[in-house]
C-alpha positions in Angstrom: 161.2 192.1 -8.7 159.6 195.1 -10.2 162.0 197.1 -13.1 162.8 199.7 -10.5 163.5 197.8 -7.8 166.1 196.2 -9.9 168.0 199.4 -11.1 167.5 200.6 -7.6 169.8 197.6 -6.6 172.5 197.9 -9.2 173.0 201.5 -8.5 173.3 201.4 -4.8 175.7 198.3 -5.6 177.6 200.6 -7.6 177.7 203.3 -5.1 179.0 201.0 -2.1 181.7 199.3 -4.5 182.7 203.3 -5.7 183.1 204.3 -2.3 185.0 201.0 -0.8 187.0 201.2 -3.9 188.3 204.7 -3.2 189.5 204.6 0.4 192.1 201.4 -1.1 194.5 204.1 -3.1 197.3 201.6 -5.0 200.7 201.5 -3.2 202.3 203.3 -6.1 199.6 206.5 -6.1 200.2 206.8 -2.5 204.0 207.0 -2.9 203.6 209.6 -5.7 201.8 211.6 -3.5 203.9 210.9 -0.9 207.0 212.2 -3.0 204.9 215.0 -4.2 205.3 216.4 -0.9 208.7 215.6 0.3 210.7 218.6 1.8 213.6 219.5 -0.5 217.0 220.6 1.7 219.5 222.8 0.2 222.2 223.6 2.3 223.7 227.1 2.6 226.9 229.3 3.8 226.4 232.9 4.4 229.2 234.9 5.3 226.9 237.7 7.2 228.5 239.6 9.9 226.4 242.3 10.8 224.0 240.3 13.3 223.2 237.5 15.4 222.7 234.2 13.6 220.1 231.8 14.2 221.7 228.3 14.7 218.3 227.0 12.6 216.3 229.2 11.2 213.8 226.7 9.3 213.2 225.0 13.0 211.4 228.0 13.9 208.0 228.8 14.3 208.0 231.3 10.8 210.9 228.9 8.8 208.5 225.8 9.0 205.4 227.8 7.6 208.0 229.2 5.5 209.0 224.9 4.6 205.0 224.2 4.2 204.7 227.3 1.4 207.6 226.3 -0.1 208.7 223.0 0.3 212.2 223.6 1.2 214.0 223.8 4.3 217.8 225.4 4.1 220.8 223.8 6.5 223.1 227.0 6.9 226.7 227.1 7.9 227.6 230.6 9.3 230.5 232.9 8.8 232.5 232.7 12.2 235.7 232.5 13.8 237.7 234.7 10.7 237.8 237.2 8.1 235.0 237.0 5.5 237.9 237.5 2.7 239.8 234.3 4.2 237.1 232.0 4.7 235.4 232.9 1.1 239.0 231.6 0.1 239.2 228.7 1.8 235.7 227.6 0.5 236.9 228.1 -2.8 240.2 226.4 -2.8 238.9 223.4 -1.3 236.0 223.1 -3.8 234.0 222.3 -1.1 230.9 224.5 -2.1 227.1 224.3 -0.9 223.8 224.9 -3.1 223.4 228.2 -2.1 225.8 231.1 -1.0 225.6 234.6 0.2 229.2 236.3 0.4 228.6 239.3 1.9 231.4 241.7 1.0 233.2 239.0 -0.2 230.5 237.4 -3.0 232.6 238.9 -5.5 235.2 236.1 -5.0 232.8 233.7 -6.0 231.7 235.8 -9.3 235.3 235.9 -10.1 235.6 232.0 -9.7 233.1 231.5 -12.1 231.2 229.0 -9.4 227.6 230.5 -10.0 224.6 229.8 -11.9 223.4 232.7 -14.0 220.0 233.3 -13.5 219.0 235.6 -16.3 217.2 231.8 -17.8 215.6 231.4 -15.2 214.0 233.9 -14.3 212.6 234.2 -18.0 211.8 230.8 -17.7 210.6 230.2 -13.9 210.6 233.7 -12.3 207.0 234.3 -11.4 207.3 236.3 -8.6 210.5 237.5 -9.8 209.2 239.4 -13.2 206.7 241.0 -10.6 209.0 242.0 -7.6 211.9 243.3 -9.7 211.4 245.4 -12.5 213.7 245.7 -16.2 215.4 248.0 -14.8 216.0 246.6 -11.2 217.6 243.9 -13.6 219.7 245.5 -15.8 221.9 246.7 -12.6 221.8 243.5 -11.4 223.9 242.2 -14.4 227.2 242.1 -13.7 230.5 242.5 -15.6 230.4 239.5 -17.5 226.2 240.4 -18.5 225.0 237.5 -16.0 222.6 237.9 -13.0 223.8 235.8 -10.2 221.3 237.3 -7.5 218.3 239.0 -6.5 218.9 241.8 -4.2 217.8 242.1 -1.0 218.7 245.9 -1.1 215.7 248.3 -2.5 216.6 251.7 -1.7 214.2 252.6 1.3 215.4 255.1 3.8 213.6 252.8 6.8 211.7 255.2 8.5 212.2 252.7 11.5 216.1 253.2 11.0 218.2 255.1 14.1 219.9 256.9 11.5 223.1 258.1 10.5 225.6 260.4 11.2 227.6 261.3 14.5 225.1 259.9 17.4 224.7 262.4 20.2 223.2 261.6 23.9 219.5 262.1 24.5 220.6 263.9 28.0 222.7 266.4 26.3 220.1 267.5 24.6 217.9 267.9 27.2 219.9 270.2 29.3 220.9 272.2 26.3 216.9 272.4 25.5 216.9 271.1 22.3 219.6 272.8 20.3 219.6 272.2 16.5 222.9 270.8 16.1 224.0 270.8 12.3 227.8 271.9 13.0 230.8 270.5 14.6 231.8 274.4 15.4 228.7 274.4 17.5 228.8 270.9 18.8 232.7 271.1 20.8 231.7 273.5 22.9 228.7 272.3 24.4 230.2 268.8 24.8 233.4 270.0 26.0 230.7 272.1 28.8 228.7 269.2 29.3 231.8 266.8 30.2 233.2 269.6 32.5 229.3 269.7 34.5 229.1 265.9 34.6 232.6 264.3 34.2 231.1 261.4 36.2 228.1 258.9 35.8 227.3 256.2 37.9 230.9 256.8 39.6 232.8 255.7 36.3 234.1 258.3 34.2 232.3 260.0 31.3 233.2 260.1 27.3 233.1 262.8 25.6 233.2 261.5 22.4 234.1 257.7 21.1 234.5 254.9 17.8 234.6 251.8 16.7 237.7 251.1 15.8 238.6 247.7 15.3 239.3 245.0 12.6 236.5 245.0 9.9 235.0 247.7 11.6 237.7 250.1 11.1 235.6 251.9 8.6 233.6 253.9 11.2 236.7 255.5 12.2 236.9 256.7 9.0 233.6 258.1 8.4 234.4 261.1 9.7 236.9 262.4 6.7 233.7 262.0 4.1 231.1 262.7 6.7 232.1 266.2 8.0 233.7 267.2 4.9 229.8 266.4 3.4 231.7 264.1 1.1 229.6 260.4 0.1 231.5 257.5 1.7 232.9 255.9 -1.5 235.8 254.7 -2.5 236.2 257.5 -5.2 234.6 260.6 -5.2 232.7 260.9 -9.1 231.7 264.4 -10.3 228.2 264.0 -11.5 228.8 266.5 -14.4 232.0 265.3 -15.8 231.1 262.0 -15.3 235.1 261.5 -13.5 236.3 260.0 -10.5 238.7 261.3 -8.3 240.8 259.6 -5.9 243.2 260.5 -3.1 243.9 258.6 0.0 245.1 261.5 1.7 242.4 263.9 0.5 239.3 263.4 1.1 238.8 266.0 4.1 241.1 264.0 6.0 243.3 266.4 6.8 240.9 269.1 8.6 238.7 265.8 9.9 241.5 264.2 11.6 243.0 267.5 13.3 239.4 268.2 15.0 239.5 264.7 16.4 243.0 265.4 17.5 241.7 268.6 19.3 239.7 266.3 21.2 241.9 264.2 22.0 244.4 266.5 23.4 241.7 268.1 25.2 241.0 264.7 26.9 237.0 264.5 25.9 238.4 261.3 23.0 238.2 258.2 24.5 241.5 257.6 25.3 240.8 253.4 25.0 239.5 253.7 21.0 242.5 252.3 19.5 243.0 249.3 21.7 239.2 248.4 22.7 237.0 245.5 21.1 234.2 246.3 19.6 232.1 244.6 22.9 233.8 247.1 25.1 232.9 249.8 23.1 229.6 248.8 23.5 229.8 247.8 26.8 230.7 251.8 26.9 227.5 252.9 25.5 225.2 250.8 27.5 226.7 252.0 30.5 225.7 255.5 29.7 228.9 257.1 29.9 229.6 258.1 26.3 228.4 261.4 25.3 228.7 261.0 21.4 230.2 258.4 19.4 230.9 256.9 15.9 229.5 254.3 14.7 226.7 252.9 12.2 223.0 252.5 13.1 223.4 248.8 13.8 225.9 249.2 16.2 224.3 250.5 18.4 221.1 248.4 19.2 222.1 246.0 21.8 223.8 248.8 23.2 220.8 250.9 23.2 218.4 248.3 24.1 220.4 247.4 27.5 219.7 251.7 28.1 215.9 250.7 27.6 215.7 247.6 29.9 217.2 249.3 32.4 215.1 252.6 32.2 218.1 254.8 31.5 216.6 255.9 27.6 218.0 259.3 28.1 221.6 258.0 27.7 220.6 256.8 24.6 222.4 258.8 21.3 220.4 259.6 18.5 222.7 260.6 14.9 223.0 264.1 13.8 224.5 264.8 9.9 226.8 266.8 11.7 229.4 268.7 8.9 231.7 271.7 9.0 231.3 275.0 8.6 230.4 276.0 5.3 229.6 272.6 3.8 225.7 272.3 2.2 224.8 268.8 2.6 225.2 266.1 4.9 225.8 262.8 2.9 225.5 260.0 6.0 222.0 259.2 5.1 221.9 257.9 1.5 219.6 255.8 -0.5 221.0 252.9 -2.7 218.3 252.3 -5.7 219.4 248.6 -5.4 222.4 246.8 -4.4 224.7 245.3 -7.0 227.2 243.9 -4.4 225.8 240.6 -3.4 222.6 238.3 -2.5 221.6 234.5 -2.3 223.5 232.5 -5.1 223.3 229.7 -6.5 226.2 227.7 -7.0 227.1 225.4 -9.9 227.7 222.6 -6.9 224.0 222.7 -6.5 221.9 219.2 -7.0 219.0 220.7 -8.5 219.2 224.5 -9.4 215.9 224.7 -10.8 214.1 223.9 -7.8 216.6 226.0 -5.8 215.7 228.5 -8.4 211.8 228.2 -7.7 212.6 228.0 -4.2 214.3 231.8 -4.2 210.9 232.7 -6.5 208.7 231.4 -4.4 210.1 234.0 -1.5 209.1 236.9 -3.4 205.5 235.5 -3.3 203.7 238.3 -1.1 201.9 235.4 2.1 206.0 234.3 2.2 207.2 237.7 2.5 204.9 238.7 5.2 205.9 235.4 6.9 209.7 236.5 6.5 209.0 240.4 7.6 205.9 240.4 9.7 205.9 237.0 11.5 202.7 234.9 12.1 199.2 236.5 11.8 197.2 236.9 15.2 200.3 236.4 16.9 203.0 239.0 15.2 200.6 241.5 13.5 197.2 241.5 13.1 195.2 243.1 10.0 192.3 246.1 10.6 189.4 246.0 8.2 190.3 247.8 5.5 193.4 245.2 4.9 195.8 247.1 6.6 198.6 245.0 8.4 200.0 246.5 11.6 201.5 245.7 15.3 200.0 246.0 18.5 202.5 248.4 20.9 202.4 244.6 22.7 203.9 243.1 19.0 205.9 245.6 18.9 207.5 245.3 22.1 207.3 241.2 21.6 209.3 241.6 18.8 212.1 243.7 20.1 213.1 240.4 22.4 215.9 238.7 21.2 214.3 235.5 23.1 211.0 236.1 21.2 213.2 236.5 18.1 214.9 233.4 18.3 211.7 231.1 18.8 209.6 232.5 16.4 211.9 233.1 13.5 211.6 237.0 13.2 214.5 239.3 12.0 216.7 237.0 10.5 215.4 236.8 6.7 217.1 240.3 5.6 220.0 238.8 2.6 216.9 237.5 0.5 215.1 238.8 -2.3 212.2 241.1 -1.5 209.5 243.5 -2.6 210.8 247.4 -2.7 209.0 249.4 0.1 205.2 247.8 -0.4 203.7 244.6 -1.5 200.7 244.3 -4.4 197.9 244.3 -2.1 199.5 248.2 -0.3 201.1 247.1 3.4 205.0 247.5 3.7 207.4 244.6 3.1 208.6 244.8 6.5 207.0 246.7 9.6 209.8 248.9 10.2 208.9 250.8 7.1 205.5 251.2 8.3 205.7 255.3 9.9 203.0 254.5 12.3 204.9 251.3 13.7 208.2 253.2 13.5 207.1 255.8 15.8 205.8 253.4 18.3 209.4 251.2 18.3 211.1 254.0 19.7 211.6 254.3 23.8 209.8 257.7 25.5 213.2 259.9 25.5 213.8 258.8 21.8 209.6 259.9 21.3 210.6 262.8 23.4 213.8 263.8 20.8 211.2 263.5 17.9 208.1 265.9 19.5 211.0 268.6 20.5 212.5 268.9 17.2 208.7 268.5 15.8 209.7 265.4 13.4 208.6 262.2 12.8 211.9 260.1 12.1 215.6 260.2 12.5 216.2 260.1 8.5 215.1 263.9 8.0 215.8 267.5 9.2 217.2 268.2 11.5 218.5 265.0 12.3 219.5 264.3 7.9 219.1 266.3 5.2 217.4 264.8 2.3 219.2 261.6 1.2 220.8 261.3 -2.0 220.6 258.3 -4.8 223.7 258.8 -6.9 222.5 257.2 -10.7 225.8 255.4 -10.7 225.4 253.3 -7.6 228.4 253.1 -5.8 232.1 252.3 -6.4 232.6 250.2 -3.1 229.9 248.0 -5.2 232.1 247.7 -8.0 234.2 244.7 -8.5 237.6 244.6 -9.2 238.5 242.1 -12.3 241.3 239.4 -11.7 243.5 241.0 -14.4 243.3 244.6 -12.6 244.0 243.2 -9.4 247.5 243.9 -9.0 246.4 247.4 -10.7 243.3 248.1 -8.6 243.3 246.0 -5.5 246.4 245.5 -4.5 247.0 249.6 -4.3 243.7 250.4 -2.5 244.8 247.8 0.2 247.9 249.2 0.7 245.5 252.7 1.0 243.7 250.8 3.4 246.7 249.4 5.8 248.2 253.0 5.6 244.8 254.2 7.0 245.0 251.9 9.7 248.5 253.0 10.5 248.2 256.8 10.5 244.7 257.5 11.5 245.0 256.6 15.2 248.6 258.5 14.9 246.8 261.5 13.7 244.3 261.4 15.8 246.6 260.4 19.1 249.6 263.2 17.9 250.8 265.3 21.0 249.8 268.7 20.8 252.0 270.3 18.0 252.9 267.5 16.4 249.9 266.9 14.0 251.0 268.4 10.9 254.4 266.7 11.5 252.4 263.0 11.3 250.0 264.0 8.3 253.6 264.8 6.5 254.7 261.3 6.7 250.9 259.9 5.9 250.7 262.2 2.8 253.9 261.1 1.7 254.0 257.6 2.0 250.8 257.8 0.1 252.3 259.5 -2.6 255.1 257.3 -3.0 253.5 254.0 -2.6 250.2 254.5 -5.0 249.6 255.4 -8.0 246.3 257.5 -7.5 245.3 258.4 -11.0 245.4 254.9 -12.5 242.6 253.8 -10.0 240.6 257.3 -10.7 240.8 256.7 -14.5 239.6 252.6 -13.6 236.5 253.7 -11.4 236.2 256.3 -14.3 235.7 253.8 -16.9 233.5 251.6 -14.9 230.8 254.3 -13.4 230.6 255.4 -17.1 229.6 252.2 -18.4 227.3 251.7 -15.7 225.7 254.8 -17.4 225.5 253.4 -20.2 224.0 250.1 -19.4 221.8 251.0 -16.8 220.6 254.6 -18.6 222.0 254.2 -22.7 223.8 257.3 -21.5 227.0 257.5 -23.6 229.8 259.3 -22.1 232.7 260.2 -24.0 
């Protein structure tokens, strides 16, 4: 056999034993690889109240994607059955914690308990997407009290173009038969809704509501909008002057007095619903997507189901949009404001957790810009599709695909809004989330809500006339601020008290029999007076908004 021939042989011997070889991988490689990529399960409690839960979120069409990007899938207990305060409490006192929380308006409990893992290390250490996402300064605010991070906001201070708005929410069909008015003032408001009740007391056979609220249990704040709202006040729990750098606070100030009269006016005239103060919140809504409530209180979330229920059943014109509606002689509405970023609360981690670091990664690895689009947007080619120029947008198919709370459900979208985020636009120029698209925003919106826009020649329902510009106080907010253990008794326990005498007097202020109004406020003013102590908890909020100053700004206040 030739020399050739021979090395011929050995190599194609070589070849064939090479390629046998490699398709028998050892046991142990095959394991490693195996382990490599096992999905990692954290499980979660998330005291969110303000929509629907999904019962799985990481079954659906968008959380497994979400599992195969990330390698983790999260097993969430809801908040249910309870106050967020009690149940928070009840966590903690049993010890009983998960990897990951999210306490809502209640988080602060868990701060104060000292059950979290500061993340300042690792976001130094791990936070890729982090360092990009959230700036220095986005992080400096996010310290809190005791100089640790313990979350990444989902809050980014966008005014959602997409939003319904804020403010008191007027129906489409008054509107219309007043051609269009440009309502800014409650003076100009009462009479054409006290005319347009008279005209049409009546829909559908049931009666008609001149004007209605929310009004009960955690939701009692609506009905307390209108003090700050009409008096062009921000809804705060102190009201800070921005060139004295000083809080003021007073329970029965606060515009209260003239706010509370003018819904008493209605109320004596008959055109307040007369049911506000004993209704659930599902019968209130049950109202509105009747079509029998003229305006109403409320927040923009409120309303949807309410408004969607108008839509299916191609009544749109009884839909309400908001108007910053204010009293004569005020400048500025304040119901539209922005929040730079929200201090409050996010997705923790808790120091019960079996491996933070990965958790960690896991809350990183969100922040990368394919997850977010899968959190926001949905699946390509199914929820959005992308032009040629790299533009991501909706179909008006997608659009109205999305809106389905069915659709919603299976697929995963609308349910990923308490994790960290991108502000307003992602790296590569197309919105974190559709809804601050303008283009898609316009398209959401049903034809009488179209029609409101084109007659008042604007674009959204967070600008004139509908808002005035929206403000972005430097401080943040106090609501945002939490109260230490050692002030409780101080702080807390006092604006409590403020807040069960609210829920006491307001609906007697409101309800009071013609005459008897200043009689009621009498007693609310001075049972205020004697029970709190008002200028301890303006000089607290005082201190606290001025060393926000300082640590967000180096601004030294003395």
């Amino acid at each position: 056999m030739s020399f050739k021939k021979k090395s011929a042989l050995i190599i194609a011997l070589i070849f064939i034993f090479a390629t046998v070889a490699g398709s028998f991988v050892p046991v142990g490689t095959k394991n490693a690889e195996a382990a490599s990529k096992k999905v990692v399960t954290f499980t979660m409690f998330s005291a969110d109240a303000t929509v629907q839960y999904h019962p799985d979120i990481f079954s659906t069409a968008i959380g497994q994607e979400i599992t195969k990007k990330t390698g983790v899938r999260l097993k969430i207990e809801h908040f249910v059955g309870m106050d967020q305060a009690t149940k928070v409490s009840l966590m903690l006192a049993s010890g009983d914690l998960p990897d990951l929380v999210y306490g809502s308006g209640e988080h602060k409990q868990f701060i104060q308990n000292k059950v979290l893992v500061p993340l300042e290390g690792y976001i130094q250490k791990y936070g890729t997407w982090t360092k990009k996402a959230y700036s220095e300064a986005d992080l400096k605010k996010l310290r809190q009290a005791d100089g640790h991070i313990y979350f990444l906001s989902y809050s980014r201070g966008e005014v959602s173009p997409s939003s319904m708005g804020e403010g008191l929410y007027v129906m489409i069909d008054m509107l219309k038969k007043n051609k269009w008015p440009r309502l800014r003032y409650w003076e100009d408001l009462v009479p054409m809704l006290r005319a347009y009740v008279k005209k049409y007391p009546k829909y559908k056979g049931m009666p008609v509501i001149g004007m209605s609220a929310i009004t009960e249990g955690s939701r009692f704040y609506v009905i307390q909008d209108p003090a700050t709202g009409l008096n062009g006040l921000i809804a705060d729990t102190v009201q800070f002057d921005p060139k004295t750098y000083t809080a003021s606070y007073d329970p029965a100030g606060m515009g209260m007095y003239k706010a509370y009269r003018a819904l008493n006016q209605l109320w004596n005239e008959g055109l307040f619903d007369k049911e506000a103060f004993v209704q659930t919140y599902d019968q209130w809504q049950a109202k509105i997507a009747q079509g029998r409530v003229v305006t109403s209180w409320g927040r923009s979330w409120h309303f949807t189901n309410a408004f969607n229920t108008l839509r299916k059943n191609g009544e749109d014109d009884r839909i309400l949009v908001p108007f910053g509606i204010v009293f004569k002689g005020v400048k500025k509405s304040t119901y539209v404001m922005l929040q730079s970023i929200g201090t409050r609360d996010g997705v923790s981690i808790t120091k019960k957790c079996k491996d933070p670091v990965t958790a960690f990664k896991f809350l990183d690895s969100l922040l990368n810009p394919d997850v977010q689009k899968l959190m926001f947007w949905g699946i390509k080619g199914r929820d959005y599709l992308v032009d040629k120029k790299g533009k991501m947008y909706r179909t008006q198919a997608m659009i109205d695909k999305a809106r389905d709370p069915v659709y919603q459900k299976q697929e995963g979208l609308g349910y990923w809004n308490i994790y960290p985020r991108w502000q307003l636009k992602l790296p590569d120029g197309n919105y974190v989330k559709p809804d601050l698209d303008p283009d898609i925003a316009y398209m959401q919106w049903a034809p009488a809500q179209k029609q409101v826009l084109d007659a008042y020649k604007a674009k959204t329902f967070v600008e004139p006339p509908f808002a005035d510009e929206p403000e972005s106080p430097k401080w943040g907010y106090a609501w945002e601020i939490n109260v230490p253990p050692e002030k409780q008794k101080e702080i807390q326990v006092p604006l409590n008290i403020a807040n069960d005498l609210a829920r006491k007097y307001i609906p007697l202020l409101i309800m009071a029999p013609k005459g008897k109004y200043d009689e009621v406020w009498n007693k609310y003013k001075t049972e205020v007076r004697q029970k709190i102590n008002s200028k301890v908890i303006a000089d607290f909020y005082t201190l606290e908004l001025r060393k926000r100053m300082e640590d967000w700004y180096g601004i030294k206040i003395k």
